[in-house]
C-alpha positions in Angstrom: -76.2 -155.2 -30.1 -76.8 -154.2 -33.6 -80.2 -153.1 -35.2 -80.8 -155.8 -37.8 -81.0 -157.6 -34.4 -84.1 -155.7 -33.2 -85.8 -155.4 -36.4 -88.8 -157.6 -36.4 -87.8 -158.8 -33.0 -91.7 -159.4 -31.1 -92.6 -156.8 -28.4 -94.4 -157.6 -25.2 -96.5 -155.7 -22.8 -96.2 -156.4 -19.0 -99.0 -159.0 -19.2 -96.6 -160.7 -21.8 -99.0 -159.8 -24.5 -97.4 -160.2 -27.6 -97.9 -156.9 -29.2 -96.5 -156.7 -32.7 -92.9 -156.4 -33.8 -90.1 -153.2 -34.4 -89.9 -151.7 -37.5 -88.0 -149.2 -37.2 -85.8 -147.7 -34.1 -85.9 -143.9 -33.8 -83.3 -141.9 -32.4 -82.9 -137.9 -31.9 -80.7 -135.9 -35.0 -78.4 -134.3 -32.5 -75.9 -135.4 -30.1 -72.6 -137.3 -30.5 -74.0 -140.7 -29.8 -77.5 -140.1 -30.2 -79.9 -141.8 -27.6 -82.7 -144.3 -28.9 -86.1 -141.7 -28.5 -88.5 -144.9 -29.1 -89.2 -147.4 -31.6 -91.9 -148.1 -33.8 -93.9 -151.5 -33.9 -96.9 -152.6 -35.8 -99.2 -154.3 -34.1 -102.5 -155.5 -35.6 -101.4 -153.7 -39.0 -101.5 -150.3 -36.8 -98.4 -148.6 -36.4 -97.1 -147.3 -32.7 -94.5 -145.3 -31.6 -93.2 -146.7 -28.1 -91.1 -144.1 -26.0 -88.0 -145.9 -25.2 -88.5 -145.3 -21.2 -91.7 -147.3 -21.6 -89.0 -150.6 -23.0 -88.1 -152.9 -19.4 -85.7 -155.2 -21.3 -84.1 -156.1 -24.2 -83.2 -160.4 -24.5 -82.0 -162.0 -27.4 -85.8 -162.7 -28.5 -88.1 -160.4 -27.4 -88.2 -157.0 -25.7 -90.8 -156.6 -23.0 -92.5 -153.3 -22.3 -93.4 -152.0 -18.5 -97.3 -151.0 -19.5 -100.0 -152.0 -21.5 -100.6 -150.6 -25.1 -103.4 -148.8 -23.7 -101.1 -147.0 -20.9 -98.9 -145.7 -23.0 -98.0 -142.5 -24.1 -96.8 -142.3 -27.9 -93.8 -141.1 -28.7 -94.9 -137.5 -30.6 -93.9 -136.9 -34.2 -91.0 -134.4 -34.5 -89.1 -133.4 -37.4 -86.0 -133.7 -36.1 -86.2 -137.6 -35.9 -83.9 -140.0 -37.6 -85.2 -143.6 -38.3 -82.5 -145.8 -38.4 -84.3 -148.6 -40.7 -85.7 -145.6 -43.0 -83.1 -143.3 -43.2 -79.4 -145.3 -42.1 -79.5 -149.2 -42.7 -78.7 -149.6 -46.5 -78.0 -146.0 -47.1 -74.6 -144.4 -47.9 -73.0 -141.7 -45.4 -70.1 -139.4 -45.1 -66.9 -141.0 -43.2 -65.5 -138.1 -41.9 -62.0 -139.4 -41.4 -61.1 -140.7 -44.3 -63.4 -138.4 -46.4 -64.6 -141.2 -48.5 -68.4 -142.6 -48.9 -69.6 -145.6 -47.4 -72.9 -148.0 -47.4 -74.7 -148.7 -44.0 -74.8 -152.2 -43.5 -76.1 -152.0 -39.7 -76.3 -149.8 -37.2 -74.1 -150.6 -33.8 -75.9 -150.3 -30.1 -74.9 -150.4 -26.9 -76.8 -150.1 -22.9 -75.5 -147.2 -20.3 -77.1 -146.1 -17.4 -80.6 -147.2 -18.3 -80.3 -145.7 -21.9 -79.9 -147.2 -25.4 -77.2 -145.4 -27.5 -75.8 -145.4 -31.0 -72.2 -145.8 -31.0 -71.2 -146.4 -34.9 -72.4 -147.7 -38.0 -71.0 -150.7 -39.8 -69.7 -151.1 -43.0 -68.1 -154.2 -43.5 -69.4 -158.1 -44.7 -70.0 -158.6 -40.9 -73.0 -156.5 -41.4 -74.2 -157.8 -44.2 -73.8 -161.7 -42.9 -75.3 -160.7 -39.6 -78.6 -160.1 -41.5 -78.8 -163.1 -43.0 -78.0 -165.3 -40.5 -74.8 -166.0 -40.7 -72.2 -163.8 -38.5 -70.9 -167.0 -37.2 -69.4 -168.3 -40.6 -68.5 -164.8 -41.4 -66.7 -164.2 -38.2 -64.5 -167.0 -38.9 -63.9 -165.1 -42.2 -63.2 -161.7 -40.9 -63.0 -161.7 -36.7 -62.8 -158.2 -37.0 -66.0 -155.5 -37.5 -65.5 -152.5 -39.6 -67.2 -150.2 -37.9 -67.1 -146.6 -38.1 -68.0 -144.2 -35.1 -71.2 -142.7 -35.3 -69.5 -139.2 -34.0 -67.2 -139.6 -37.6 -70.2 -139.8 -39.9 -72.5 -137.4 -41.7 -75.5 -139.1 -43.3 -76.0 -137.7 -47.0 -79.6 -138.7 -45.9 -79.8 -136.4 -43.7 -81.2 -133.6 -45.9 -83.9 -135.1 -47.3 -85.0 -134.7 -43.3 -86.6 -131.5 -42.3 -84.0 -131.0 -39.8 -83.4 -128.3 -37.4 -79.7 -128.7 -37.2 -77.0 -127.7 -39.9 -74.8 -130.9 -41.2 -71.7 -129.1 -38.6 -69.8 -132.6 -39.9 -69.5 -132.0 -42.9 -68.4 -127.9 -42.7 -65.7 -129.4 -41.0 -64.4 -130.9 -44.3 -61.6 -129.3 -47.0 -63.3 -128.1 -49.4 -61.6 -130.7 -52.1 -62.5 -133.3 -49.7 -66.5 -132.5 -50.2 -65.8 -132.3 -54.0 -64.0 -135.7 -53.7 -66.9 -136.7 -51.9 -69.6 -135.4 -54.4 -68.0 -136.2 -57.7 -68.7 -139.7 -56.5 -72.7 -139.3 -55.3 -75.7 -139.0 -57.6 -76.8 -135.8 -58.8 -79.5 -135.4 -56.0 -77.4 -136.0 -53.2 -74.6 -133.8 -54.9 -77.1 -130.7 -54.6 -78.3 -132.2 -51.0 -74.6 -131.8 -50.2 -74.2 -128.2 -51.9 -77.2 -127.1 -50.1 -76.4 -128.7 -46.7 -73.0 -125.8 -46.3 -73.2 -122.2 -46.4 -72.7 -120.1 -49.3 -68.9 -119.5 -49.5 -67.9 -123.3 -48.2 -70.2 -124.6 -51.0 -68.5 -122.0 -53.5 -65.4 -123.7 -52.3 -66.1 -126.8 -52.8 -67.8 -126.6 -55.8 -65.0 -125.3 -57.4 -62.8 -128.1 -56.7 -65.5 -130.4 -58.7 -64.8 -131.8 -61.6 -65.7 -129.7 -64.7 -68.2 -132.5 -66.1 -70.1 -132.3 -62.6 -70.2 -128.9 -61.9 -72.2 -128.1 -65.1 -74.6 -131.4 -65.1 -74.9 -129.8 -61.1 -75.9 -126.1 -62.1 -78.0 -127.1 -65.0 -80.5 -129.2 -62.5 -80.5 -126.4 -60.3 -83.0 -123.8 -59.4 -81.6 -120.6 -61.0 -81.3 -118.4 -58.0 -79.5 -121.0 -55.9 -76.9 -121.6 -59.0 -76.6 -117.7 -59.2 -76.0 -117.7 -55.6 -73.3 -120.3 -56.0 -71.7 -118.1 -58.4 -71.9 -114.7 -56.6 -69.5 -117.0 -54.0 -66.7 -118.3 -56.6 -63.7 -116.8 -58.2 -64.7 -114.7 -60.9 -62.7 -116.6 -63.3 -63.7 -120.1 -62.4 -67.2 -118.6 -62.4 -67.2 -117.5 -66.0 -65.5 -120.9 -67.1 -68.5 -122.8 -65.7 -71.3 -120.0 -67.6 -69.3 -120.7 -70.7 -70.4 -124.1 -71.1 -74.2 -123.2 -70.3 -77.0 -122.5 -73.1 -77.6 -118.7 -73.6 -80.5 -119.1 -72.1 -79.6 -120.5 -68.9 -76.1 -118.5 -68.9 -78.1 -114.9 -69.3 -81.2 -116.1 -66.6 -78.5 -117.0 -64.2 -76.4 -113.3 -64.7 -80.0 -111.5 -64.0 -79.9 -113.1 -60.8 -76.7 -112.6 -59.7 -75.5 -109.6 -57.4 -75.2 -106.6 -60.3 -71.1 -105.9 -60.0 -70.3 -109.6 -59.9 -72.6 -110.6 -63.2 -70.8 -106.7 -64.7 -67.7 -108.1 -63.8 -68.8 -112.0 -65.1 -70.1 -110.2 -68.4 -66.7 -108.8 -68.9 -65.0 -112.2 -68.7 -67.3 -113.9 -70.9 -66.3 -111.4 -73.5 -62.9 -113.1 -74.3 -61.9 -116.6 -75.8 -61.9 -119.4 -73.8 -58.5 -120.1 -74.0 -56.8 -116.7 -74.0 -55.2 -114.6 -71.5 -58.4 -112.5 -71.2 -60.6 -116.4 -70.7 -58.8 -117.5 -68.2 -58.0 -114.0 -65.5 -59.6 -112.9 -62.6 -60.8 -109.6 -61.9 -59.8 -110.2 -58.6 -56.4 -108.8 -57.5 -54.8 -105.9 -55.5 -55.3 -102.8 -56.9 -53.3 -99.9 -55.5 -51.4 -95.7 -56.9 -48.5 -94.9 -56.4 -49.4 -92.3 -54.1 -49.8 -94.6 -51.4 -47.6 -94.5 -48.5 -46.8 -98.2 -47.0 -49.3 -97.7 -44.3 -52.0 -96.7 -46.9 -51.2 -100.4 -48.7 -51.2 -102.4 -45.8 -54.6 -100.6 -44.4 -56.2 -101.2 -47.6 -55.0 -104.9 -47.7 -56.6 -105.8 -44.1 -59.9 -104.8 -45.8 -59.8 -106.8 -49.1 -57.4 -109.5 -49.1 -60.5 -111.6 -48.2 -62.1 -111.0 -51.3 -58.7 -111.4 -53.6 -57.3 -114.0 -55.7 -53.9 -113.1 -54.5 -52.0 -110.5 -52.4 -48.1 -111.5 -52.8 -48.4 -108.9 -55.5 -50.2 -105.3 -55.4 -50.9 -103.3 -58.8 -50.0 -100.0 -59.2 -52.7 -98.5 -61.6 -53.1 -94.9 -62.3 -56.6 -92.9 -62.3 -57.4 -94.2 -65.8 -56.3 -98.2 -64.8 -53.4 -97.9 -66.8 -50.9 -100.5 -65.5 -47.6 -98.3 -64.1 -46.0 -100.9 -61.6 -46.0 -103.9 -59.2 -44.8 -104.5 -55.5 -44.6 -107.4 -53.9 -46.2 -108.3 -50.1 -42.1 -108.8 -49.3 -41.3 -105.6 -50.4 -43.9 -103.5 -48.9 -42.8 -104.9 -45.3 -39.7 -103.6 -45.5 -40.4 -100.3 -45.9 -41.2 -97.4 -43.5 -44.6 -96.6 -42.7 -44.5 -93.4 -44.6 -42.7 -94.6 -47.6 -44.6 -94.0 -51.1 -45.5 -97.0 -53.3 -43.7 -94.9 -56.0 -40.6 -94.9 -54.5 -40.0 -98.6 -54.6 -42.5 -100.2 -56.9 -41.2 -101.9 -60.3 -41.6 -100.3 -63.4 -40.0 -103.0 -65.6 -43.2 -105.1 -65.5 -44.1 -108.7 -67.3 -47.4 -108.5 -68.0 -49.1 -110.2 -71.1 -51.9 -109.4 -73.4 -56.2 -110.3 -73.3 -55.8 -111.8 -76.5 -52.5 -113.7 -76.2 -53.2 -117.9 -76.2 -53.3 -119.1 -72.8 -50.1 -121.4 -73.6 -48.2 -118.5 -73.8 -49.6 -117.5 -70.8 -48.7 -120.3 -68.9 -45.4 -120.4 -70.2 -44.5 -116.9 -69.2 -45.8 -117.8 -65.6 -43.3 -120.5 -66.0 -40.3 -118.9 -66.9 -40.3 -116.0 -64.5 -41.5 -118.3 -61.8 -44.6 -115.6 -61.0 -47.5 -116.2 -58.7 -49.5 -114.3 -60.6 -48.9 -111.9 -64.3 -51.2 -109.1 -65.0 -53.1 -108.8 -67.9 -54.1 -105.5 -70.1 -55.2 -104.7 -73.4 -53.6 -103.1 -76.4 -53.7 -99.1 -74.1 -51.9 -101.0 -71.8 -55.1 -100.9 -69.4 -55.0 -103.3 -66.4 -57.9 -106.0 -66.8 -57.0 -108.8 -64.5 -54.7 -111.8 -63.2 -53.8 -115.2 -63.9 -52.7 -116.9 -61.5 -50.1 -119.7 -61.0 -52.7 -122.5 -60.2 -54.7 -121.6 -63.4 -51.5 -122.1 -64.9 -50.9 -125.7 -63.8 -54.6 -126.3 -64.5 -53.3 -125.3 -68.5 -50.2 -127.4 -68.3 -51.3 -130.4 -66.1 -53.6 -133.4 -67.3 -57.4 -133.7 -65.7 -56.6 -136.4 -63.2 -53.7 -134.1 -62.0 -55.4 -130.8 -61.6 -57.1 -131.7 -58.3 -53.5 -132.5 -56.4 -52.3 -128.7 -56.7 -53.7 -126.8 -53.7 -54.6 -123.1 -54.5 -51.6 -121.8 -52.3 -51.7 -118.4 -53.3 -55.2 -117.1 -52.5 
């Protein structure tokens, strides 16, 4: 059974009274095959909402009700409720297996144990001929229906609902899936999306949207909820994004923000676009060479959440003057005890704020470095660019997206 079939099908009381017919069928927001709560007929241009346990059968003309109008209870409004018609049938959702966007052409059904359930929506012609009239022709066409399992779909609909319930479907996404996903909705259902996940997944995937998106995405958005976004992403991928914003917007948004990230964002905003300086993070592993092994490794549990990359650790002295570098390998295989000094690298590659982020790239390149530092002219550590911000220099647009951030 699908639900263009019970749309405008007549209703009947137990007197076999014809009542009206369905406009809508409502079903509950949670569950994995949600059951049919009621469904809503208009009957002498009033609208009711009929409780489904009050519905005695369902035939291929009519469905017949087990009391009068007058003896029923009306289903009460909740805001929790999905209407199928409204809020499904001709809108677009989330297939959650092949991450892609698809357009509700109907709605399947099916009967167990004295219930109605949703079982999947479908998105093929079959749907589409079905409500006009003409499944028989198309099924000679295309025998098969493409239909997707309502348990794999996410309606982008969904948040325009005053629901209870997070979208959990979604969160369950990669984050370059979601940014697949919104670089190909409208602008309000990209910020639906944004505002359906928590602060760091959105961070996440809003930093694997394209460039052109992202900014037409923060500029539409209230100010503190695009500051909030940006407390959440890379520092450098942050200040990219505030470069391309009016002064206006750019120094509203940095009042917002948390104090030491807009410090730090302020910083990075100093620099041109396309040196070394534009393009770091102030996020790396910062260590002195005073440390012992277990020191290093101590101090790593606590912040590697909150750094670009830890394969490499910094050896900076009191005044952040850059000293040395070990590597995650290296620190392993040493005792417990052990002082960074004693086995850290001295000879370091490192480039400069100002040098052209070419040059950059190319010096990540031929050393085959996750990550080179960057200081100024006193030799001052300032921050880190990292191998994928390399590849984003080197590599076209439409390439960018296929490099996963390995190193984070």
């Amino acid at each position: 059974m699908y639900l263009t079939e019970l749309l405008n099908k007549a209703v009947y009381d137990k007197h076999n009274e014809n009542l009206g017919k369905v406009k809508d069928v409502l079903i509950s927001s949670s569950g994995t095959y949600p059951k049919i709560e009621a469904i809503k007929i208009k009957s002498n241009g009033e609208y009711y909402f009929i409780p489904s346990k009050y519905i005695d059968q369902i035939t291929s003309e009519e469905i017949l009700l087990s009391e009068t109008l007058e003896d029923i209870r009306q289903y009460p409004k909740q805001d929790s409720i999905i209407k199928l018609s409204r809020d499904i049938l001709d809108h677009q959702v989330v297939d959650m297996e092949g991450s892609k966007i698809r357009r509700v052409n109907d709605v399947e059904i099916t009967y167990k144990n004295g219930n109605y359930f949703i079982i999947g929506v479908d998105i093929g012609i079959n749907g589409l001929f079905r409500r006009m009239g003409l499944e028989k022709i198309s099924k000679k066409l295309h025998p098969e229906n493409n239909i997707i399992s309502w348990k794999d779909i996410d309606s982008l609909d969904f948040a325009n609902l005053k629901l209870s319930v997070p979208k959990e479907k979604l969160t369950r996404l990669h984050p370059a899936d979601i940014a697949e996903i919104v670089d190909n909705l409208g602008l309000s259902d990209s910020i639906s999306i944004l505002n359906s996940l928590d602060e760091e997944a959105a961070a996440d995937a809003f930093e694997e949207i394209s460039p052109e998106k992202q900014r037409t995405i923060l500029t539409e958005m209230e100010k503190k909820q695009a500051a909030d976004l940006i407390d959440e992403m890379s520092p450098d991928d942050a200040a990219d994004l505030l470069a391309f914003l009016s002064p206006e917007k750019k120094e509203e948004i940095l009042k917002l923000m948390d104090p030491e990230e807009s410090y730090e964002l302020r910083e990075l905003l100093q620099y041109h676009e396309n040196s070394a300086g534009g393009i770091m993070t102030t996020e790396y592993a910062s260590i002195t060479k005073d440390m012992t092994t277990a020191d290093v490794i101590k101090y790593l549990r606590k912040a590697a959440h909150d750094l670009e990359t830890i394969y490499y650790m910094y050896v900076v002295s009191s005044d952040l003057k850059l000293e040395g570098v070990i590597t995650i390998r290296e620190l392993l295989l040493e005792d417990d005890d052990t002082k960074v000094e004693e086995f850290m690298i001295k000879d370091i590659i490192s480039v400069n704020v100002e040098d052209q982020e070419d040059d950059v790239a190319r010096q990540i390149a031929k050393y085959n470095l996750i990550a080179i530092p960057v200081v100024d002219d006193n030799n001052e550590m300032k921050g880190i660019v990292t191998v994928d911000d390399a590849i984003d220099i080197i590599l076209p647009t439409a390439w960018k997206k296929r490099i996963p951030k390995m190193f984070r």
